[in-house]
N, C-alpha and C positions, 0 to 999 in steps of 0.2 A: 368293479370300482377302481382295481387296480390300472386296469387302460385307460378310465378319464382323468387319475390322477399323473399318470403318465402324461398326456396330453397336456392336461395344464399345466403341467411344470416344464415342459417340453423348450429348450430353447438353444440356439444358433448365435456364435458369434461372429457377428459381420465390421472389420474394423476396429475388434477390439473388446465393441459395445454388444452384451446380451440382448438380442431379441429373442420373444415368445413365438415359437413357430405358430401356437394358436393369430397371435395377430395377423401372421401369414398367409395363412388358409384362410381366415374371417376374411380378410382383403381378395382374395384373388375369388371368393364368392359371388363378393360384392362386385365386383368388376365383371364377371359372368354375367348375374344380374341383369349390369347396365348394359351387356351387349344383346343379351333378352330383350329389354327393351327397347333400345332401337331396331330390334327387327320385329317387335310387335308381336312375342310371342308371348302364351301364358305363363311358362314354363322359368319365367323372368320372375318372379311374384317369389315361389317355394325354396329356390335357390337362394333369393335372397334374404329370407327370412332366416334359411341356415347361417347366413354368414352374421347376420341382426346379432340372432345369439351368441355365438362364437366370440364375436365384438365386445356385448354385453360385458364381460368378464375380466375381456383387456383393458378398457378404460376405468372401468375400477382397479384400479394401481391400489390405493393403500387396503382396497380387501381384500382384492385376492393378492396380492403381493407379487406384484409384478418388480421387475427391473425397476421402470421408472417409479413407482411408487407413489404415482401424483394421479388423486383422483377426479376425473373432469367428466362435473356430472351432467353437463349437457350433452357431450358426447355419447355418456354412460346413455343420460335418459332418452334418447334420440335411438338409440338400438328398440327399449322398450315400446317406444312411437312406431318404429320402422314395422314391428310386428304387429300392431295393432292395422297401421292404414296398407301393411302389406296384405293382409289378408283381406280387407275390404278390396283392394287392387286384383287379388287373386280373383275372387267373387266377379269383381265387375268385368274384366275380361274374358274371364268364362260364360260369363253369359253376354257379354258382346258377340265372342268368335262365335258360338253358335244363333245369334242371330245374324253374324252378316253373311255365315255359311248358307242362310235360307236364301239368302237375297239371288236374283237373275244375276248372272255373269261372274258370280264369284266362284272359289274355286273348292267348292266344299271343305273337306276338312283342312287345306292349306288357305283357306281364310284367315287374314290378320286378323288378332286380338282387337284391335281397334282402330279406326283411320285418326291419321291426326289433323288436328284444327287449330286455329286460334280461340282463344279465349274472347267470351266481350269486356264491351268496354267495363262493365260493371263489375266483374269476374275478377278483371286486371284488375280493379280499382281496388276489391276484397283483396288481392294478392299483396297489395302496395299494404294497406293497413293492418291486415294480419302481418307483416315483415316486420313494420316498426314497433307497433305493438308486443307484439311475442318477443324482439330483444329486449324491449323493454322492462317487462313482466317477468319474464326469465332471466336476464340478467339480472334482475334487485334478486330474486329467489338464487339464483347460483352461488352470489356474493355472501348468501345469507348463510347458504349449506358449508362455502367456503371452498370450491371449484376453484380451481386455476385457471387464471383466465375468464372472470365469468361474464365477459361482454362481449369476447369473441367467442366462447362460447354460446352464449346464447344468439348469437348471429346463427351459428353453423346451424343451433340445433331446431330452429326457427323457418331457417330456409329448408334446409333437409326436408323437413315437416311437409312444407308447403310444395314442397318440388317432386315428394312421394306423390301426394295427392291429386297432383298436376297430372303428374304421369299416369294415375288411376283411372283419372279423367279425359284424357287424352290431348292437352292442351301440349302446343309447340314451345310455347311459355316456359315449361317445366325445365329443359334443358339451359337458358339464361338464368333461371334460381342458382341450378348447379353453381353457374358461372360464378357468381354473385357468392357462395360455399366458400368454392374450392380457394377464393381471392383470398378469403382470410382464414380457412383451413391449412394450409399452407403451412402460412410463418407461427401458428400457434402451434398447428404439432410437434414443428421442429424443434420448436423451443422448450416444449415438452419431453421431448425425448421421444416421440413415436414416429420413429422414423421409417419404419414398412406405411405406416397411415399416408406421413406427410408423401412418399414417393410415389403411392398409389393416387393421391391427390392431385400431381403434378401429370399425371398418366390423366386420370378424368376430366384436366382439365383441355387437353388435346384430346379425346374420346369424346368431350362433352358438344364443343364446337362440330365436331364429325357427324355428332346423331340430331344435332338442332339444326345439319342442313339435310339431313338423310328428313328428319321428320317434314320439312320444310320444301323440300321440292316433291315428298308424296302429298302434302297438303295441295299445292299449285297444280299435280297432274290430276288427283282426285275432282278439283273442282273445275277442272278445261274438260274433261269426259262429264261430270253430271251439267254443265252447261251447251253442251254440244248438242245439234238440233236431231236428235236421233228420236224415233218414237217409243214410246213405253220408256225412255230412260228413267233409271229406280235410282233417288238420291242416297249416299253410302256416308251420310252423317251418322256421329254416335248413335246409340239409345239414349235418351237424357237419362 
């Protein structure tokens, strides 16, 4: 117990200001993660779920007593979420890669996790309503618990949400949620005082644009090969 307590108290002065080196390591997980998943591997899912918890702890400021002391529990709750649809995520790429390992022309076990697509119309449409809805409904609940910030908070932890599940699903979409995040993750953390988060944010949101054109031109070559007049060609859409 003495090394987790080590760990949790663990902290670096950068400019003066304590940071928690746990926020540290949570972040640079999380960014692992997201270059997991722009390369469409499973291995993006387990990693990030490390960094979920690691997280969990920091944004709870007044319990676990961090430096800043400000507890923001969309943030907070958004780790809890992360672990729930990242383990669904886990699941469904694992059993994506081994089916597209079955498929003619792939390349057995360096099969991507998933190919990515767009979402439909109707998908998008679920995307747009669950957005507004969920800051809606979160925000009155944050303001209730007494979260700092609890309308940009519940923006974050709304999109977060929906841009896990994106990503689960393999929609090119998920990366513009990010966008849509990181826009007002940003100036709330800073103002918060998490400033390893808010820096990290600033980093995702140039990583984010990177992996929404990486997802975006394997979607455009995926579809010029299974459209191409070849015999037997095997279409290399999800599994629904």
């Amino acid at each position: 117990m003495s090394l987790l307590v080590q760990f949790l108290d663990a902290q670096v002065s950068i400019g003066g200001v304590p940071i928690l080196w746990r926020e540290i390591v949570g972040n640079v997980f999380g960014l692992a993660a997201a270059i997991g998943g722009m390369r469409r591997v499973v291995w993006a899912w387990p990693v990030g779920i490390v960094g979920n918890a690691t997280l969990l702890t920091v944004f709870l400021g007044g319990v676990f007593h961090t430096p800043q002391d400000v507890d923001l529990y969309g943030q907070a709750g958004r780790q809890v979420m992360f672990l729930a649809v990242g383990l669904y995520g886990w699941w469904r790429w694992s059993r994506d890669k081994r089916a597209n390992a079955a498929l003619p022309g792939e390349a057995g076990a360096e099969a991507p996790a998933v190919h990515p697509h767009w979402a439909t119309g109707r998908q998008r449409a679920g995307l747009v309503v669950g957005m507004v809805t969920g800051t809606l409904v979160f925000g009155w609940l944050f303001a209730q618990l007494g979260s700092w910030g609890p309308w940009a908070d519940a923006w974050i932890f709304t999109g977060s949400i929906l841009a896990t599940y994106g990503m689960a699903r393999g929609w090119t979409e998920f990366w513009l949620l990010w966008i849509a995040v990181d826009i007002v993750g940003v100036p709330l953390l800073l103002k918060a005082g998490y400033y390893p988060s808010a820096a990290l944010y600033l980093v995702y949101a140039v990583f984010v644009l990177w992996g929404f054109a990486v997802w975006w031109r394997v979607d455009l070559a995926e579809r010029a090969r299974a459209s191409a007049p070849r015999g037997g060609a095997v279409s290399r859409r999800p599994v629904p």
